[in-house]
N, C-alpha and C positions, 0 to 999 in steps of 0.2 A: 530229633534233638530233645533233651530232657526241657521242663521250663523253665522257664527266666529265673534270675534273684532277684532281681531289681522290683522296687516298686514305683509306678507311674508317677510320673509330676501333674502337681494340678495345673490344670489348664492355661489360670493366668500368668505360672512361670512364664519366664522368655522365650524359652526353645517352642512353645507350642502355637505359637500368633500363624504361622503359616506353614506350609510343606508346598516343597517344589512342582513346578506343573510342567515342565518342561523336561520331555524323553525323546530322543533321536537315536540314532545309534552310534553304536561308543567306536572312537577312534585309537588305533594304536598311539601307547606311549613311547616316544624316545627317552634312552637314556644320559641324555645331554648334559653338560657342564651346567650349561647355564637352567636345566630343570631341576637339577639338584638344589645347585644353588640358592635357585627361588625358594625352593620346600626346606631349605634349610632353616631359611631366614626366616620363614616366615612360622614357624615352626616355635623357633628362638624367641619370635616378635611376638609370640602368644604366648609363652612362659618361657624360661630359662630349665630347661629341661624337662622331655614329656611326664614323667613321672609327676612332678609337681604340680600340673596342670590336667595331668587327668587321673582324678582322689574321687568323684561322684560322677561316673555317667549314668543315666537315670531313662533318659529319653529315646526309645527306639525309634528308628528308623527303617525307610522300605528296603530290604534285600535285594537291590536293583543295579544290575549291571550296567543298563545300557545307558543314564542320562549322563548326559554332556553339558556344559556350559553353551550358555543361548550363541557365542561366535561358534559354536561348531570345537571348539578345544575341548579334549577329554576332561571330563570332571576329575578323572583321578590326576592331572595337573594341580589341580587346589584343593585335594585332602588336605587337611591340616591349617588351613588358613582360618582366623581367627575369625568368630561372633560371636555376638550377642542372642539374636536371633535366628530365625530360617528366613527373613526376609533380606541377612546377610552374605548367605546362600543360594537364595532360589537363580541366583544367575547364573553360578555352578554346575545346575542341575541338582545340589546336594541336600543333604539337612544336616542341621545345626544340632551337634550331641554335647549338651553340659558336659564340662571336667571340670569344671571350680563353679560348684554351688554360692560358694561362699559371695564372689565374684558377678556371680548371674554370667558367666563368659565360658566358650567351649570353643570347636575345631569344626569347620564343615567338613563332611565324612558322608558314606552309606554304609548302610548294614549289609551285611554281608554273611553267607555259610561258607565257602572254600576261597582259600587263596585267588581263582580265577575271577573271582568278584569284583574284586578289586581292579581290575583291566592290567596287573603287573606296572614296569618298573619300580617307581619306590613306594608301591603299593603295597601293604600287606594287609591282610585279613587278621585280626588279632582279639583278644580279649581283653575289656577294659571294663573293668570291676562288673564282670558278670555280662558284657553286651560285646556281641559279635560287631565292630566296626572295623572298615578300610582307614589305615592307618600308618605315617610312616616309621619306617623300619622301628622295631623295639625287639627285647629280648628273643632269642631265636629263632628269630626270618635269617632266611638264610645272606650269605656275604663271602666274596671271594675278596675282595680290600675293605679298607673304612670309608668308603666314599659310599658303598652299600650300604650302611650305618646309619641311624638316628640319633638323635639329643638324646635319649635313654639309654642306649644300648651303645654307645659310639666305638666300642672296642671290636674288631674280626678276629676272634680263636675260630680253632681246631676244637671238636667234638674226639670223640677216642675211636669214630671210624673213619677221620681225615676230612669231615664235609666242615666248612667254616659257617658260622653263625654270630650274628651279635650278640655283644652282650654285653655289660658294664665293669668295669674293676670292683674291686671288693679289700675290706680290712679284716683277716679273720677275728671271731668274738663280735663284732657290729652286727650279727643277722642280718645285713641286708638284702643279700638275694632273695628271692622269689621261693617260696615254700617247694620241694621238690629240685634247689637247688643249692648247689655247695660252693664257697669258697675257695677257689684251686688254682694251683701256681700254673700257669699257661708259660712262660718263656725267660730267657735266663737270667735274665735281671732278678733281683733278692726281691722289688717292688711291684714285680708281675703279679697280682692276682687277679682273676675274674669269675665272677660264676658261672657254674659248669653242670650240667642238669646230670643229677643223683645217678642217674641209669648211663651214665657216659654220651647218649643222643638226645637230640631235639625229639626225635618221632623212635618208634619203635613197629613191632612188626603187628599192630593194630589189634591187638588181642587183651585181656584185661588186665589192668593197670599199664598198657605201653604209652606212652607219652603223647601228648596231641595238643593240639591248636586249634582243630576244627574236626566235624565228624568225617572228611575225605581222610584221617589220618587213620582211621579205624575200619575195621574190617565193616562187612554189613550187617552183620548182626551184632555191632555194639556202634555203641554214639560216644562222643568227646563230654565229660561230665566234668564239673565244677561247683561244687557243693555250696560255696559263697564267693563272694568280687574278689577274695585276695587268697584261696585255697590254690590246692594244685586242680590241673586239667588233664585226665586221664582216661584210655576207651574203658569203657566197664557197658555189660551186660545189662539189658531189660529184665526185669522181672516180675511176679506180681508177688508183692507182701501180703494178700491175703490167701495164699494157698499155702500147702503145710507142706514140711520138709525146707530143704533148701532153695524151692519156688523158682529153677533154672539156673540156680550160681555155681560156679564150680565152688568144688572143697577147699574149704579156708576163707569162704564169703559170706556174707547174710546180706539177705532180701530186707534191705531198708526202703519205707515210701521216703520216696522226695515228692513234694506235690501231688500228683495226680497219679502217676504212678511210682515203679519200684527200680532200684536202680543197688548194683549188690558191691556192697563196701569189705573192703578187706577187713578179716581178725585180727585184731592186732592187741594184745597184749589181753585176752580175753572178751576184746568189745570192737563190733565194726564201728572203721573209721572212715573217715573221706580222702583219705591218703595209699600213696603206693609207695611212698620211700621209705619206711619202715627199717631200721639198722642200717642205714646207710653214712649216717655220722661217724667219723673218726676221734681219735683221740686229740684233744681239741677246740674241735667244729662246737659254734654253739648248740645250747639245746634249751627244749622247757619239760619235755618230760624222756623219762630213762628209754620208754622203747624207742626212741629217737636213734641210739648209739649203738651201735656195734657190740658196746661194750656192754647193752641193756644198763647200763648206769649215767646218770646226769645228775652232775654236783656244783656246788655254789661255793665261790670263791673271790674276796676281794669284790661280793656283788656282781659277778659272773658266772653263768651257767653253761657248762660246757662238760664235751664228752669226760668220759677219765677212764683208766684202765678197766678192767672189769674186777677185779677183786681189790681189798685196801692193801697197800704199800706197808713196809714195815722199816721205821727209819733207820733201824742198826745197819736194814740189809737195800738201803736207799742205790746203791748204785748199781744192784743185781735189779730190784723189783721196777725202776722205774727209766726213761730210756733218756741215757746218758744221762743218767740216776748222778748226782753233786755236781754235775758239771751244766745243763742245760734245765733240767727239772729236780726238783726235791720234794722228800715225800712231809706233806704239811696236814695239817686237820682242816676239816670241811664237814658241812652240812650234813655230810655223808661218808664221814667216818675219814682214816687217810687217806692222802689222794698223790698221785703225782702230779706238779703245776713248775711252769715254769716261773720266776720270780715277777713281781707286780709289775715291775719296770720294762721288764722283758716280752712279757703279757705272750698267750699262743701266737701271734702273728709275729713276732720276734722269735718264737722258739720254730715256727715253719718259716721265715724268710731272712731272717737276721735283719728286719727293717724297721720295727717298733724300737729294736736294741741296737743300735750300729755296731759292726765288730771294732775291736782295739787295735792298735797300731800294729800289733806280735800276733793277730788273727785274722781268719779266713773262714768267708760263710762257706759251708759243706753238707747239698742236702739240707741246706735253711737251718742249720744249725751254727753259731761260730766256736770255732775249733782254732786250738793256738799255732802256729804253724811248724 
């Protein structure tokens, strides 16, 4: 694995007064109504949604599969239950990983390298601002219903090779998704969206830039990399930045050091970056900079930045150059010269769902656009 982002908490923080002493070996989980249930609530009972409660985890813990709670019950039963401390914990078998610094309060959990860590059911192995923790279900772990689901992630889509995954709804324009991931209409309703990872899968075929969660997602001669707590997590290639040439990257990479060593970042727009979705934005899709788009261009609007066609629009010729040019978008002035935008009211998520803009009594959404009937 590359190294950590995180920097250590001082000692007299909370999470650091104890670490568990207790290891037996780890028992199978069921996946019972009523263990759901519990991980639910208690999940809930520590914040109203995992995202909001886990913004600073700081404090690593042991990568340890086997401890149990001192009755003999799997520790991965009380992932997610609320403390203060590890003296919250230690009867778990767990440790206490801050997610709300602010709070002095986190989730008892262990660290973990592969999903198998975790002991499965509503276990997963996950990344939370830079730390490998056992975790319930959050953006895509996989899911065949929503009962597979966590507070974060609570919706089950379809990926584009048919495996289901969680993952949360979305309002196109709001950025919310997870860097490396897109806002996309998942099912028939006009009010469907959810984020959908750039590359169409969760995982990929383990080679550079394919998608990943952990380094089992990656071939063996590359690791699951994450450049900061909130970047994308992608397999990229070892290298060493102090040898000449391209130092082991393939063509289109440079040998950047992270830490201690080198780790080879994609070219993108003349400079390696820490990213692999590169033109993966549509006309649209938020953005902050133009190699973001498809279109190579990102322009501002009404205080929104978002994809736009690739060349400026020309208003005489508004309903050839822009799509369903007077009727859905018009060509207006921006930051970046004309643009096509759909009208403020309408906002992109109105012009892909017809849900920002309801249709009129004489109209019918079509392909997220409304059209008169």
């Amino acid at each position: 694995m590359f190294p950590p982002t995180h920097t250590p908490r001082s000692p007299a923080q909370p999470c650091e007064r104890r670490t568990p002493t207790r290891s037996v070996s780890r028992l199978a989980v069921g996946r019972s109504t009523l263990a759901r249930l519990a991980l639910g609530w208690l999940a809930l009972a520590t914040c109203p949604g995992l995202a909001a409660c886990s913004d600073d985890i700081k404090k690593a813990g042991p990568a340890d599969a086997s401890a149990t709670a001192t009755d003999g019950t799997s520790a991965t039963s009380f992932v997610g239950v609320a403390c203060a401390s590890n003296n919250d914990c230690v009867t778990y078998g767990l440790t206490c990983y801050v997610t709300n610094s602010a709070a002095g309060t986190g989730i008892c959990s262990r660290g973990c390298k592969t999903e198998t860590d975790c002991g499965g059911g509503l276990a997963h192995c996950n990344s939370v601002q830079g730390e490998l923790i056992c975790t319930l279900p959050r953006y895509c772990d996989p899911c065949t219903t929503e009962q597979d689901c966590g507070a974060s992630a609570p919706t089950c889509v379809k990926d584009t090779a048919g495996n289901g995954f969680c993952s949360n709804t979305c309002t196109v324009n709001q950025d919310a998704c997870a860097p490396g991931a897109l806002c996309r209409k998942f099912g028939p309703k006009v009010d469907e969206f959810a984020c959908m990872p750039a590359g169409g899968t969760c995982s990929g075929d383990g080679g550079q830039c394919s998608p990943c969660k952990t380094d089992g997602d990656c071939s063996p001669d590359h690791a699951c990399f994450q450049a900061d707590a909130n970047g994308e997590r992608f397999c990229s290639r070892g290298c060493n930045p102090a040898a000449s040439g391209n130092s082991g990257c393939e063509a289109g990479y440079q040998c950047v050091k992270y830490g201690e060593k080198g780790v080879c970042y994609k070219v993108i727009d003349g400079k390696p970056r820490p990213s692999c979705s590169a033109g993966t934005k549509g006309f649209c899709d938020p953005c902050t900079d133009d190699w973001q788009c498809a279109s190579n261009r990102c322009a501002t609007k009404n205080d929104k930045r978002f994809c736009v066609q690739p060349t400026p629009c020309n208003k005489d010729k508004e309903g050839e150059d822009c799509p369903l040019g007077g009727v859905a978008t018009f060509c207006v002035p921006s930051s970046s010269g004309n643009i096509c935008a759909p009208p403020p009211a309408f906002n992109c998520h109105g012009y892909m769902a017809c849900f920002s803009h309801p249709c009129g009594p004489s109209e019918q959404c079509v392909n997220g656009i409304c059209k008169k009937d």
